[in-house]
PyMOL Python script that loads the backbone (N, CA, C, O; Angstrom):
from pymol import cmd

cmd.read_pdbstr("""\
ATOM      1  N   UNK A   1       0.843  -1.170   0.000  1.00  0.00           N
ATOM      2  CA  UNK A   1       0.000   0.000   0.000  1.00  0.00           C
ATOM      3  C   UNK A   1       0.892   1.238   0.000  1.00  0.00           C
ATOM      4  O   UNK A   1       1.713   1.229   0.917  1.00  0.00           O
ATOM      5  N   UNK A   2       0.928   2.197  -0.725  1.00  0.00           N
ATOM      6  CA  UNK A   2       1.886   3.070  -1.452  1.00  0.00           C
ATOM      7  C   UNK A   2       1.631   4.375  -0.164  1.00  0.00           C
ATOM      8  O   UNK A   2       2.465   5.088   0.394  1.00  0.00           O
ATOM      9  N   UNK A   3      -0.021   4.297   0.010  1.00  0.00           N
ATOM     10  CA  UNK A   3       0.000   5.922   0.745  1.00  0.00           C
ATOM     11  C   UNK A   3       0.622   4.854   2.544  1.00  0.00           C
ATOM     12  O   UNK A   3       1.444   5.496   3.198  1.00  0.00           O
ATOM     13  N   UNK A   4       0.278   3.628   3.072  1.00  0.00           N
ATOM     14  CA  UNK A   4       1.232   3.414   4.609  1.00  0.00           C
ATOM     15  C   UNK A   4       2.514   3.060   3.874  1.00  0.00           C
ATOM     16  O   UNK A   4       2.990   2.020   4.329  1.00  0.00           O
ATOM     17  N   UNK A   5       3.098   3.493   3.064  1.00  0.00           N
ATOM     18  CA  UNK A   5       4.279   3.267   3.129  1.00  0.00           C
ATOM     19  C   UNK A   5       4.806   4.538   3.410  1.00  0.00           C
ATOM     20  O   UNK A   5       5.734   4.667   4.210  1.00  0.00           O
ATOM     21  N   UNK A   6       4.184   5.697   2.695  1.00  0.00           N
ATOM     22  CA  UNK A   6       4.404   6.715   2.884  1.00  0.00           C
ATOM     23  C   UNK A   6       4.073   7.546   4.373  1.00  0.00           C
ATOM     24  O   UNK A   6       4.817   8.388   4.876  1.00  0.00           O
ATOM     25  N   UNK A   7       3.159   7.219   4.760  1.00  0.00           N
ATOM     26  CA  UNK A   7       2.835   7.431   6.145  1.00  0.00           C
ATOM     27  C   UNK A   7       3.865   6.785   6.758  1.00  0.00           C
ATOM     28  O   UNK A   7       4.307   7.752   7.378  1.00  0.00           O
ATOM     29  N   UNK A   8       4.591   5.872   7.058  1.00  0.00           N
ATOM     30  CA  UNK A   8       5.743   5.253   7.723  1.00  0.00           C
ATOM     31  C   UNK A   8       6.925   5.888   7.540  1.00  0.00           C
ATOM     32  O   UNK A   8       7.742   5.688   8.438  1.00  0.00           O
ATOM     33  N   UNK A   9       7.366   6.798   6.391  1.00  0.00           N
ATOM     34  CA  UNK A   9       8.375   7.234   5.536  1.00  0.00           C
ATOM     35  C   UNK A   9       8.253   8.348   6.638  1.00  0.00           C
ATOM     36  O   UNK A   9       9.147   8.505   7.469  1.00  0.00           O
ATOM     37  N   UNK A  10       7.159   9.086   6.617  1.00  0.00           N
ATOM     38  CA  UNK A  10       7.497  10.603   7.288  1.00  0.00           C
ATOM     39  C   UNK A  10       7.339  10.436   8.837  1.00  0.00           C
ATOM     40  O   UNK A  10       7.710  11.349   9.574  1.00  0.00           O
ATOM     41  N   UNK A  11       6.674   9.034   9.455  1.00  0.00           N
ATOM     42  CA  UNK A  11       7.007   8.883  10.616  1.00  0.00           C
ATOM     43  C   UNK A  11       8.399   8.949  11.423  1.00  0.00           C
ATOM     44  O   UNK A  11       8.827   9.501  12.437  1.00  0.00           O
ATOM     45  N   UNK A  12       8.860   8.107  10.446  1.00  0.00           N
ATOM     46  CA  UNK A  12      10.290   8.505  10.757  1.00  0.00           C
ATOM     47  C   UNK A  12      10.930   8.961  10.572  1.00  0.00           C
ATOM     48  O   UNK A  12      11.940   8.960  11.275  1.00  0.00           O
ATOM     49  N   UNK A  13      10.802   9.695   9.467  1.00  0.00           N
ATOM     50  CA  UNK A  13      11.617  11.273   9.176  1.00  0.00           C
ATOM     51  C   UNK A  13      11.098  12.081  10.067  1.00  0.00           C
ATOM     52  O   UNK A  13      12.107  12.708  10.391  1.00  0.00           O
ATOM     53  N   UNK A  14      10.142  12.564  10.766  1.00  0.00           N
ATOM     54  CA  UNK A  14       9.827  13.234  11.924  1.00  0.00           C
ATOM     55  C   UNK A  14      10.844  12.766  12.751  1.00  0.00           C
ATOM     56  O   UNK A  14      11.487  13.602  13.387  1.00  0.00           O
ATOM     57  N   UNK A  15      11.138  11.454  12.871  1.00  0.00           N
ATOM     58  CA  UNK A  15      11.935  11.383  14.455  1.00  0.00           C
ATOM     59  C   UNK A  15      13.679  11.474  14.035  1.00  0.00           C
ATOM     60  O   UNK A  15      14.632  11.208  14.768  1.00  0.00           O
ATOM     61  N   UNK A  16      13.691  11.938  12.622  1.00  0.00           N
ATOM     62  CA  UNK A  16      14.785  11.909  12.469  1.00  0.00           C
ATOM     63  C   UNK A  16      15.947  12.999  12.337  1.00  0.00           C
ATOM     64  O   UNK A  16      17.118  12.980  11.957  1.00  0.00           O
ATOM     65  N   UNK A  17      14.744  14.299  13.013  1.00  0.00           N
ATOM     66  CA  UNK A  17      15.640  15.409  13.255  1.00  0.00           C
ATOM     67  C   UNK A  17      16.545  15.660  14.202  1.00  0.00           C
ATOM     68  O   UNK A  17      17.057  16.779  14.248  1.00  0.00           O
ATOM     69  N   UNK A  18      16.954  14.506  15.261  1.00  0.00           N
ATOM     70  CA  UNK A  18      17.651  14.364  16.476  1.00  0.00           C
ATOM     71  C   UNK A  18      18.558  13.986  15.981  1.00  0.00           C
ATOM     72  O   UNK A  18      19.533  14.119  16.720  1.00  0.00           O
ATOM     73  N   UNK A  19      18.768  13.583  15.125  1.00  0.00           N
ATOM     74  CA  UNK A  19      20.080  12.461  14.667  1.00  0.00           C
ATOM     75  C   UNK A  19      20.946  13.431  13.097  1.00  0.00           C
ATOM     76  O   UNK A  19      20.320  14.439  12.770  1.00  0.00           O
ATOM     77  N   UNK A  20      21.669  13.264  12.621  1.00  0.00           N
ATOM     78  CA  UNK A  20      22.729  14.015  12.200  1.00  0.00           C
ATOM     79  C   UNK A  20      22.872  12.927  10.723  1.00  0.00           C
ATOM     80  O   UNK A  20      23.115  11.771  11.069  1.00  0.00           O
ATOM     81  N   UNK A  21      22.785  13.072   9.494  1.00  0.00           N
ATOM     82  CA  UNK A  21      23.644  12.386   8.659  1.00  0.00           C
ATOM     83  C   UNK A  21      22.066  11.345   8.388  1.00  0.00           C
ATOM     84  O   UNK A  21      22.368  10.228   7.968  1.00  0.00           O
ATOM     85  N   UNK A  22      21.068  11.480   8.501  1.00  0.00           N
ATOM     86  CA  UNK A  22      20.257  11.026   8.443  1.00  0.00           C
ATOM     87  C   UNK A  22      19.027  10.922   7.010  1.00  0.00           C
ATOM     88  O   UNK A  22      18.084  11.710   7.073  1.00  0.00           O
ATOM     89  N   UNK A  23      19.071  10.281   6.198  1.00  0.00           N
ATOM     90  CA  UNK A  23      18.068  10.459   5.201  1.00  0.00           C
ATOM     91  C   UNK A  23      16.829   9.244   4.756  1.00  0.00           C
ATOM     92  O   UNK A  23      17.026   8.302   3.988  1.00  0.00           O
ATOM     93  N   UNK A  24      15.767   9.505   5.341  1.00  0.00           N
ATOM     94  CA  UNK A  24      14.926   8.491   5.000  1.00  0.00           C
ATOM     95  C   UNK A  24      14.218   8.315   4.085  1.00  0.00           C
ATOM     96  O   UNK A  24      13.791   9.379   3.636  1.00  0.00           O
ATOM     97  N   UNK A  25      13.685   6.964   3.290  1.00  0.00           N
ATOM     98  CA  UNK A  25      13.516   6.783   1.700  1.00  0.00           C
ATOM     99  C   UNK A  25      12.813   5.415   1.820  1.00  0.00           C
ATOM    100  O   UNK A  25      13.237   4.368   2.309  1.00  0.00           O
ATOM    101  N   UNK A  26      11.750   5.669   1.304  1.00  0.00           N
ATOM    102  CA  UNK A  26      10.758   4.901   0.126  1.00  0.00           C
ATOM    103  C   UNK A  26      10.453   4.788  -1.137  1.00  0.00           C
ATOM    104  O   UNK A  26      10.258   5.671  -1.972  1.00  0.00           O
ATOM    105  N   UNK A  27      10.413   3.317  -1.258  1.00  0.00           N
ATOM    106  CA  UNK A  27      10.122   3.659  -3.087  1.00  0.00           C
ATOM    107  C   UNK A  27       9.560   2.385  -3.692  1.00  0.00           C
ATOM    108  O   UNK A  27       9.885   1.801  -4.726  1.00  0.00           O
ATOM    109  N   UNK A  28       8.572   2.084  -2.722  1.00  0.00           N
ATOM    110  CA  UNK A  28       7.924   0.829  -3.103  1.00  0.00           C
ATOM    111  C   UNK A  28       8.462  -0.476  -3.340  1.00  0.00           C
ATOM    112  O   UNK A  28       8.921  -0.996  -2.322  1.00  0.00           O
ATOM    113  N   UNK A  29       8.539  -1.154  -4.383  1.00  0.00           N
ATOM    114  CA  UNK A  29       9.480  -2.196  -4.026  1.00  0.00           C
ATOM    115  C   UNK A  29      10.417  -2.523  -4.855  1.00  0.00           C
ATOM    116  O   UNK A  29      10.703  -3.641  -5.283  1.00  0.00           O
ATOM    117  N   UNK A  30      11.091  -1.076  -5.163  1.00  0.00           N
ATOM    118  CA  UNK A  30      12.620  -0.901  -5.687  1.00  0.00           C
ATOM    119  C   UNK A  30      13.820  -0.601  -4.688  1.00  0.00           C
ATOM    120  O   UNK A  30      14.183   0.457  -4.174  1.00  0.00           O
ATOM    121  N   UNK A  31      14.206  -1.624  -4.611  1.00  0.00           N
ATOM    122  CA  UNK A  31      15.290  -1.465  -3.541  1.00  0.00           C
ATOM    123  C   UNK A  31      16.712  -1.068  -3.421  1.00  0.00           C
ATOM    124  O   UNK A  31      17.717  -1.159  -2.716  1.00  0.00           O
ATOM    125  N   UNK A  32      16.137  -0.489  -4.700  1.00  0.00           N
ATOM    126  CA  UNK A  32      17.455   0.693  -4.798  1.00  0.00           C
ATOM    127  C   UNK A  32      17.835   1.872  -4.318  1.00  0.00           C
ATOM    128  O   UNK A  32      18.846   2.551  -4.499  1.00  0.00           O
ATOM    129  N   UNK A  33      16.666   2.047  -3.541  1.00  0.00           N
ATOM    130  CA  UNK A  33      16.520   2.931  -2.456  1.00  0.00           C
ATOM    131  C   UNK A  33      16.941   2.869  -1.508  1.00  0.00           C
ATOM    132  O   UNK A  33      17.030   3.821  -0.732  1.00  0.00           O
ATOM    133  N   UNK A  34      17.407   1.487  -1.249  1.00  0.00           N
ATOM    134  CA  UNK A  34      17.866   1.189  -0.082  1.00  0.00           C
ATOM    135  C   UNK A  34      19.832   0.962  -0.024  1.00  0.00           C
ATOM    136  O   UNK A  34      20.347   0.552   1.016  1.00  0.00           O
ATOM    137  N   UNK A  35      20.561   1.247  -1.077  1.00  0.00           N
ATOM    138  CA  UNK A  35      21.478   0.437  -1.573  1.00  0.00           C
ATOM    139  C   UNK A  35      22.563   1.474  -0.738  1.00  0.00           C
ATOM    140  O   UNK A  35      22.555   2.704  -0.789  1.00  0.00           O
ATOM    141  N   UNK A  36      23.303   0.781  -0.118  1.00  0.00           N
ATOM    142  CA  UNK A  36      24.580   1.756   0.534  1.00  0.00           C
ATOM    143  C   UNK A  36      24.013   1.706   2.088  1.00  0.00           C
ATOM    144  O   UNK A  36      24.698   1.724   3.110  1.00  0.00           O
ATOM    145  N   UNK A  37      22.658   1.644   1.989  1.00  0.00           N
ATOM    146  CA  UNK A  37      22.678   1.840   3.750  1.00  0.00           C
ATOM    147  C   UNK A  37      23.292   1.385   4.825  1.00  0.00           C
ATOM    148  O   UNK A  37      24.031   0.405   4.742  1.00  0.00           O
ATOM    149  N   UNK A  38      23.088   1.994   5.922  1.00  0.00           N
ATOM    150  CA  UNK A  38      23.539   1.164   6.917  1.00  0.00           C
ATOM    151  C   UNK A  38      23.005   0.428   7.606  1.00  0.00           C
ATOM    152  O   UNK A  38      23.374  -0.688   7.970  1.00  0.00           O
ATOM    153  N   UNK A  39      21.548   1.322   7.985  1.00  0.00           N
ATOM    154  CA  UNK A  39      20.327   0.402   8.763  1.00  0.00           C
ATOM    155  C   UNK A  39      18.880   0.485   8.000  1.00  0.00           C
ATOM    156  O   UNK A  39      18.585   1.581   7.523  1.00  0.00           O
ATOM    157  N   UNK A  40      18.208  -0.305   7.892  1.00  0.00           N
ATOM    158  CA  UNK A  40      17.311  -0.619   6.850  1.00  0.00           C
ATOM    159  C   UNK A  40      16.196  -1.038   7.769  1.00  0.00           C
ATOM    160  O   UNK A  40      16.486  -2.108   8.306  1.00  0.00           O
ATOM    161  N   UNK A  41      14.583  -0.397   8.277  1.00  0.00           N
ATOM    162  CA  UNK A  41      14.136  -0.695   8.519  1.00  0.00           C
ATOM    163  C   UNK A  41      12.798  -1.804   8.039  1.00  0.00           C
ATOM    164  O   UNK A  41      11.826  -1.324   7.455  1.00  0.00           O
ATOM    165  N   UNK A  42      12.846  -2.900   8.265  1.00  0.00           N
ATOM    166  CA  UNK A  42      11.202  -3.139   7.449  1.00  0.00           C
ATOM    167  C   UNK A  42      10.305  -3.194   8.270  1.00  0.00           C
ATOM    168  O   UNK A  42      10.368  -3.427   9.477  1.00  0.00           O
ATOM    169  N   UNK A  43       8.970  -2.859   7.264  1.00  0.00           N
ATOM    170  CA  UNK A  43       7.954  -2.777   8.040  1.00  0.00           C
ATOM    171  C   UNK A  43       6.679  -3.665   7.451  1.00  0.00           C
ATOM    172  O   UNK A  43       5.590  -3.266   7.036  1.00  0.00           O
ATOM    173  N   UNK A  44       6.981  -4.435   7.516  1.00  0.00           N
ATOM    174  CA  UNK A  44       6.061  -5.370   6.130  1.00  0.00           C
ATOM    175  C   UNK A  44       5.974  -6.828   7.281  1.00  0.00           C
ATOM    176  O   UNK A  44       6.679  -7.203   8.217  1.00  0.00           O
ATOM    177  N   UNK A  45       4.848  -7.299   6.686  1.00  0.00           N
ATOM    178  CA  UNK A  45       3.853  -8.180   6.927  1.00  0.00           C
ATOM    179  C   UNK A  45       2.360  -8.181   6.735  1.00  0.00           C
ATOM    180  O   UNK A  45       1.635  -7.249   6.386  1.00  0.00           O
ATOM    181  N   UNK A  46       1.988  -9.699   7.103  1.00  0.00           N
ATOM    182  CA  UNK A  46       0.614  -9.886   6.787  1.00  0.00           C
ATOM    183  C   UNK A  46      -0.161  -9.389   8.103  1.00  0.00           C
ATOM    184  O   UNK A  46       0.450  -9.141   9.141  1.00  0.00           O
ATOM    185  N   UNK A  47      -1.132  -9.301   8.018  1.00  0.00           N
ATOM    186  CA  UNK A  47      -2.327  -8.446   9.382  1.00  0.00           C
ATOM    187  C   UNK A  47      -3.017  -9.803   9.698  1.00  0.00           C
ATOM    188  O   UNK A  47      -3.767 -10.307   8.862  1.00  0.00           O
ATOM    189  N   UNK A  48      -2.784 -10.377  10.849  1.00  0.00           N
ATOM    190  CA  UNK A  48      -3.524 -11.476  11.674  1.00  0.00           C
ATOM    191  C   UNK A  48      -5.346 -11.478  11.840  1.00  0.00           C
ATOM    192  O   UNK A  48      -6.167 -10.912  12.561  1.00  0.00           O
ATOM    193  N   UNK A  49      -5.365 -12.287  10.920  1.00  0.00           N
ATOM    194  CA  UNK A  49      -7.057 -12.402  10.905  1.00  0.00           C
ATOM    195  C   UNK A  49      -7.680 -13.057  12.069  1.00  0.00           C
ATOM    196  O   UNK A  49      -7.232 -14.156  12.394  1.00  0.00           O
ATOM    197  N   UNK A  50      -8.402 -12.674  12.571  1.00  0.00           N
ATOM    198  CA  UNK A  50      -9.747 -13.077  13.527  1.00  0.00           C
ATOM    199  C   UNK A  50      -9.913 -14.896  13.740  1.00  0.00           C
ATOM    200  O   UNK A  50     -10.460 -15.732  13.021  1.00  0.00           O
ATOM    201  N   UNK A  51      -9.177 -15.024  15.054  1.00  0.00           N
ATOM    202  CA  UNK A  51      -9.106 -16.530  15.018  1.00  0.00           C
ATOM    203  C   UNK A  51      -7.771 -17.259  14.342  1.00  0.00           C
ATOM    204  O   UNK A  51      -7.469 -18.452  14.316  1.00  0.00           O
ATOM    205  N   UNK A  52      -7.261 -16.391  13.943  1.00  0.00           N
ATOM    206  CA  UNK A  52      -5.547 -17.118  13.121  1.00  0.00           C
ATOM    207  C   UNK A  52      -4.294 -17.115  14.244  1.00  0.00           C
ATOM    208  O   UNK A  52      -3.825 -16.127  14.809  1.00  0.00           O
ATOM    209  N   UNK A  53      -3.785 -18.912  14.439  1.00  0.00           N
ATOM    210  CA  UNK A  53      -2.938 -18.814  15.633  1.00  0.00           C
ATOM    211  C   UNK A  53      -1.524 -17.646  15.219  1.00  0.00           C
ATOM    212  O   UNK A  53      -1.424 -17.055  14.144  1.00  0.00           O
ATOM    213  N   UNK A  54      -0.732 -17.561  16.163  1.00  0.00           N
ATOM    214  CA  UNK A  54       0.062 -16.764  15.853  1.00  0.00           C
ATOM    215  C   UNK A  54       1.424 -17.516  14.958  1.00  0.00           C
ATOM    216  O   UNK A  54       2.139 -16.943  14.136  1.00  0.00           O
ATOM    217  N   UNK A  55       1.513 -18.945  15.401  1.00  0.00           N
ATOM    218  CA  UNK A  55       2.422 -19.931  14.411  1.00  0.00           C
ATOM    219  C   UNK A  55       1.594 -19.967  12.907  1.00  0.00           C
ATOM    220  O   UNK A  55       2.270 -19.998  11.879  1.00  0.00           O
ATOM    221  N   UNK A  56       0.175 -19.961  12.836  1.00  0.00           N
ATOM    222  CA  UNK A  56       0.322 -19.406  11.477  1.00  0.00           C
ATOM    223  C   UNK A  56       0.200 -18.345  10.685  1.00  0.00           C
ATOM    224  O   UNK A  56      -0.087 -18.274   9.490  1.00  0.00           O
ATOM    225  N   UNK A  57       0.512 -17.321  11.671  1.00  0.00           N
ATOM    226  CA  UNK A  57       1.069 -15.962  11.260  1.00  0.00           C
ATOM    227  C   UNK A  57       1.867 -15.606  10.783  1.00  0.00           C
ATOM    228  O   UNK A  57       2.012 -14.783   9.880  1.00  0.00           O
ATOM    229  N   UNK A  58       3.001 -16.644  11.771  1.00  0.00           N
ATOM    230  CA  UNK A  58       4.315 -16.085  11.224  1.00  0.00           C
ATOM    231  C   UNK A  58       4.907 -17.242   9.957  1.00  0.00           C
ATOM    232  O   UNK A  58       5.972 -17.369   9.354  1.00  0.00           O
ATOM    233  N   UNK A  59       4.044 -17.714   9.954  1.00  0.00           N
ATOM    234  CA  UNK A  59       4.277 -18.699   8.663  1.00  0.00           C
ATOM    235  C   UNK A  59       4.478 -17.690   7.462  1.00  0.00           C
ATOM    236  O   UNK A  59       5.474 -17.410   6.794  1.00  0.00           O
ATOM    237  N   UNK A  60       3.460 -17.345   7.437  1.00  0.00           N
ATOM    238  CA  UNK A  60       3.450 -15.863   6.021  1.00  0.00           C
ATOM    239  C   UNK A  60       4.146 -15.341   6.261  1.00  0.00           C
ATOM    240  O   UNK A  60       4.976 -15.399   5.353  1.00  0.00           O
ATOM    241  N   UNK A  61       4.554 -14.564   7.230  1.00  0.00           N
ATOM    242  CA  UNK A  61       5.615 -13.266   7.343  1.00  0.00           C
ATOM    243  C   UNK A  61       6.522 -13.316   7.247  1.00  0.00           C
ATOM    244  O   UNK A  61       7.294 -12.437   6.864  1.00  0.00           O
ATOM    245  N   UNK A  62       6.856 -14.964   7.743  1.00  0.00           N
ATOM    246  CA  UNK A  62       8.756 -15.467   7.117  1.00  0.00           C
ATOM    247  C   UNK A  62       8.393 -16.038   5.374  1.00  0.00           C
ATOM    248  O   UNK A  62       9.219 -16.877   5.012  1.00  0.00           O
ATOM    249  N   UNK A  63       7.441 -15.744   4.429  1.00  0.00           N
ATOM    250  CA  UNK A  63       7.552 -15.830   3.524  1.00  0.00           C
ATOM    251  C   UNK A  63       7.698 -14.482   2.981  1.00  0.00           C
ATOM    252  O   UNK A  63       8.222 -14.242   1.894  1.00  0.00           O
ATOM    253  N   UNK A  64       7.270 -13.712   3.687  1.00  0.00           N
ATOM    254  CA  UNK A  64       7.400 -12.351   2.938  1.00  0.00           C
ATOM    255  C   UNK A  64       8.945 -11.950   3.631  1.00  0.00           C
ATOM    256  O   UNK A  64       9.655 -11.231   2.928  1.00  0.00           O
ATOM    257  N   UNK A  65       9.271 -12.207   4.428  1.00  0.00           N
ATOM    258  CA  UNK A  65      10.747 -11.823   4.632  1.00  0.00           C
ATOM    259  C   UNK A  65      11.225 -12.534   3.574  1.00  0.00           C
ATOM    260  O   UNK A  65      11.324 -11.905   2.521  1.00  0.00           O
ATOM    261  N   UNK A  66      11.443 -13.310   3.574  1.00  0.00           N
ATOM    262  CA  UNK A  66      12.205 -14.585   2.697  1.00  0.00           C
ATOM    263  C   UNK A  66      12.095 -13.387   0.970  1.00  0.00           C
ATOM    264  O   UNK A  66      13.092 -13.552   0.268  1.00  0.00           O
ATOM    265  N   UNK A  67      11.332 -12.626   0.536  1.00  0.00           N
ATOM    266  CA  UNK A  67      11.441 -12.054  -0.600  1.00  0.00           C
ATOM    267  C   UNK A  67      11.862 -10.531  -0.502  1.00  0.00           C
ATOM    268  O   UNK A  67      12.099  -9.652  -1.330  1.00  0.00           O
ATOM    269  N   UNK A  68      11.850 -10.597   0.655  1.00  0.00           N
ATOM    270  CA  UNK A  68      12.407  -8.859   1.217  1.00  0.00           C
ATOM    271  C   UNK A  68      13.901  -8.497   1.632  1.00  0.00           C
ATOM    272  O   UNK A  68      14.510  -7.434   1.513  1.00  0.00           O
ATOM    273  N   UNK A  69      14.353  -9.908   2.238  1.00  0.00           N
ATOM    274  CA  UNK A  69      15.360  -9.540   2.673  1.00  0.00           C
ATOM    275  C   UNK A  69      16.662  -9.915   1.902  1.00  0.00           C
ATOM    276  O   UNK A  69      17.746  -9.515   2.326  1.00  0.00           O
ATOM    277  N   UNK A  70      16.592 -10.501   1.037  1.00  0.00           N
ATOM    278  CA  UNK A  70      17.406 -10.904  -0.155  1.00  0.00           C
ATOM    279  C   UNK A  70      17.889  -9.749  -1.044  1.00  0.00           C
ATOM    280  O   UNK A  70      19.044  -9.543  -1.417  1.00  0.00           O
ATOM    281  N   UNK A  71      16.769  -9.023  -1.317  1.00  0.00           N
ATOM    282  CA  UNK A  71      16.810  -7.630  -2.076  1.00  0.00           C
ATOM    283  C   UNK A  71      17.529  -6.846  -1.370  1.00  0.00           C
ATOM    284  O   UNK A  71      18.613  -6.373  -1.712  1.00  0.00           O
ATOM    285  N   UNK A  72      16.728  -6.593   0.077  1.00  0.00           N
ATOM    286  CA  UNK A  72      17.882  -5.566   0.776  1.00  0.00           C
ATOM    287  C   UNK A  72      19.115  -5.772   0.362  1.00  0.00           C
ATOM    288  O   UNK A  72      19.885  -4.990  -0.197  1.00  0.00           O
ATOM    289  N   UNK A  73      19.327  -7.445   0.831  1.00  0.00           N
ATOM    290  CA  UNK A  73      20.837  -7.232   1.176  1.00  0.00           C
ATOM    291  C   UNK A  73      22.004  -7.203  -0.226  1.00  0.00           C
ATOM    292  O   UNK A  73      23.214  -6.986  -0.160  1.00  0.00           O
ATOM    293  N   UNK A  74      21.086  -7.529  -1.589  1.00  0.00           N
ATOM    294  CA  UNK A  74      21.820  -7.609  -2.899  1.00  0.00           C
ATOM    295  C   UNK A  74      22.159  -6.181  -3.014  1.00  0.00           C
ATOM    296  O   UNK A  74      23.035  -5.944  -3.846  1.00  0.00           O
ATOM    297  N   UNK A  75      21.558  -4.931  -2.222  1.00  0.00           N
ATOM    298  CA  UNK A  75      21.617  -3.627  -2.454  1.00  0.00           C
ATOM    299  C   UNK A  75      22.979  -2.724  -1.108  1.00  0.00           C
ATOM    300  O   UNK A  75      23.927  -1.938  -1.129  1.00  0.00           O
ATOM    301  N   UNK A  76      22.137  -3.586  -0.090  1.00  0.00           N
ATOM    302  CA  UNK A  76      23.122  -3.209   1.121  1.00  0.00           C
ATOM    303  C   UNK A  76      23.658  -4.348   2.444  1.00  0.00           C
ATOM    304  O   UNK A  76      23.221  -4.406   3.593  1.00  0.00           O
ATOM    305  N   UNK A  77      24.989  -5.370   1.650  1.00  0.00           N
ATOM    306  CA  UNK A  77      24.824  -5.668   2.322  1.00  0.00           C
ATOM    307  C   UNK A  77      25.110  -5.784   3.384  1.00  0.00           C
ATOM    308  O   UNK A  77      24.537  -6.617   4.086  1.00  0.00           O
ATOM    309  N   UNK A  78      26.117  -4.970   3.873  1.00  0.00           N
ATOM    310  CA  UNK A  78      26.582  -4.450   5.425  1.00  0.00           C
ATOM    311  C   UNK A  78      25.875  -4.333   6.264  1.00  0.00           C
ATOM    312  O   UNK A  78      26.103  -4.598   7.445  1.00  0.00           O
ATOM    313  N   UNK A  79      24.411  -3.709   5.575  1.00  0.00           N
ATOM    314  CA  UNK A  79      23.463  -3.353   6.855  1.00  0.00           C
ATOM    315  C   UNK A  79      22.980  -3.657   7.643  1.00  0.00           C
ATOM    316  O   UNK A  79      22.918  -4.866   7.417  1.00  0.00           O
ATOM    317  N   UNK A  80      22.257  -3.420   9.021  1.00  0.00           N
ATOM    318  CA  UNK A  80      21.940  -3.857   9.842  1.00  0.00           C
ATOM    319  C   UNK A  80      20.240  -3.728   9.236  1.00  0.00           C
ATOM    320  O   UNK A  80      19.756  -2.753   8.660  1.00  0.00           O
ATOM    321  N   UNK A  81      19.585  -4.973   9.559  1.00  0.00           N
ATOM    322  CA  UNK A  81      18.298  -4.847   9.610  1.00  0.00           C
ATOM    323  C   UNK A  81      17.410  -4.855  11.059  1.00  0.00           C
ATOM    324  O   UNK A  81      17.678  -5.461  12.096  1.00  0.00           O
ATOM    325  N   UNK A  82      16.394  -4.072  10.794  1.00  0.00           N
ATOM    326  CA  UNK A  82      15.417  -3.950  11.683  1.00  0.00           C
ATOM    327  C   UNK A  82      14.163  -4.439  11.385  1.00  0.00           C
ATOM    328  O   UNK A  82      13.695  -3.845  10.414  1.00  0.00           O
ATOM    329  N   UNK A  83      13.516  -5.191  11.785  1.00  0.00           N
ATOM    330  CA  UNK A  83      12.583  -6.088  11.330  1.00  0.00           C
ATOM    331  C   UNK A  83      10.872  -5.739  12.493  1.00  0.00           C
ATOM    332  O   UNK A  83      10.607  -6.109  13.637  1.00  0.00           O
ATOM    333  N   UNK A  84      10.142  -4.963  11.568  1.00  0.00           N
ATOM    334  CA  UNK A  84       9.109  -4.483  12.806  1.00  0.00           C
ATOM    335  C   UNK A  84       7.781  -5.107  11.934  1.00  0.00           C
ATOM    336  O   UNK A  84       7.219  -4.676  10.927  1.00  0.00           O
ATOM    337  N   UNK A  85       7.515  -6.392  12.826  1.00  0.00           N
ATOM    338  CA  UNK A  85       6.054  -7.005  11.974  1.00  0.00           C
ATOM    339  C   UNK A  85       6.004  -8.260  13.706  1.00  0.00           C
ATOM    340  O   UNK A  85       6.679  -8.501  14.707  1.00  0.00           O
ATOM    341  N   UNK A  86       4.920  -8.612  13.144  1.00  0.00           N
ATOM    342  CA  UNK A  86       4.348  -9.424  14.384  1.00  0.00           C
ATOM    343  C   UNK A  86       4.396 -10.612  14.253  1.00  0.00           C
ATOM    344  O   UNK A  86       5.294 -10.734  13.421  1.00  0.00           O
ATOM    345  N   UNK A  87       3.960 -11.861  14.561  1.00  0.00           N
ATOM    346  CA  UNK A  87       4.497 -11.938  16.118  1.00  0.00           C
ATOM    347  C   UNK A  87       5.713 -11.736  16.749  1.00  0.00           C
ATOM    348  O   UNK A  87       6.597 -12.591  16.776  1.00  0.00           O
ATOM    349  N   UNK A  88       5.800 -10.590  17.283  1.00  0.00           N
ATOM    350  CA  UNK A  88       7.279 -10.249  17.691  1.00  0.00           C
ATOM    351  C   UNK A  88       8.071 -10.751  18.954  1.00  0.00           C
ATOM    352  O   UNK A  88       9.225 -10.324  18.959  1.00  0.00           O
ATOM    353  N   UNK A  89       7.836 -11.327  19.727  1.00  0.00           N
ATOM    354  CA  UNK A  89       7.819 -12.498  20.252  1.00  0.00           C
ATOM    355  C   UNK A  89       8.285 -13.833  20.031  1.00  0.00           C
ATOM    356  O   UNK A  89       9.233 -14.410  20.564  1.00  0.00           O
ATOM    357  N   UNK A  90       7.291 -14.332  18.965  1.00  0.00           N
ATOM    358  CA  UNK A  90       8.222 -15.816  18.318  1.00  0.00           C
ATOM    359  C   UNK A  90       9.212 -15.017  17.517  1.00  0.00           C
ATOM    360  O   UNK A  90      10.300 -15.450  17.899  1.00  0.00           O
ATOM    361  N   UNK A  91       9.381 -14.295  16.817  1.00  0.00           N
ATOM    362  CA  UNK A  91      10.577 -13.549  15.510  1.00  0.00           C
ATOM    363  C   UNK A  91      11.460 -13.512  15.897  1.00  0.00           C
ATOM    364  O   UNK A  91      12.517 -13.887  15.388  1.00  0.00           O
ATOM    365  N   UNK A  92      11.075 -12.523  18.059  1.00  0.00           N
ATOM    366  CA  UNK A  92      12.876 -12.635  18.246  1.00  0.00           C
ATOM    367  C   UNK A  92      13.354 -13.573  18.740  1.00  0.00           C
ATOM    368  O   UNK A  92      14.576 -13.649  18.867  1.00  0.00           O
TER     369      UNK A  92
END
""", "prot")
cmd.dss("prot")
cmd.show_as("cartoon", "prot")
cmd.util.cbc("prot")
cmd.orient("prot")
């Protein structure tokens, strides 16, 4: 979804006037946006439906990592990732 990606983009560019050397970037799912970084946040996953255990939650979400994080890292791969999706709990 193009406009919460963008809503996420300026979330954290708001919090990113404390910090120095800082530039935050979206661009859907060209990850060339991401290439050189250092820390790479994602924010991606599936939304837990009504009655869905949380083991098969994260069934999907390590499939959608599994196509996310490959890209990052063909672009940056030094970086540190940050991984913000649910169940966060079993993930870490």
């Amino acid at each position: 979804n193009a406009d919460k990606l963008d809503g996420e983009t300026q979330d954290l560019a708001h919090g990113s006037a404390f910090h120095q050397n800082v530039r935050i970037k979206s661009n859907g799912s060209d990850y060339t946006a991401s290439a050189k970084s250092h820390l790479v946040i994602i924010t991606a996953g599936v939304a837990q439906k009504v009655g869905e255990s949380r083991l098969a939650l994260i069934e999907k979400n390590v499939q959608v990592m599994k196509t996310i994080i490959p890209n990052v890292l063909a672009h940056s791969p030094n970086a540190a990732i940050c991984i913000v999706s649910n169940p966060v709990d079993i993930m870490t």
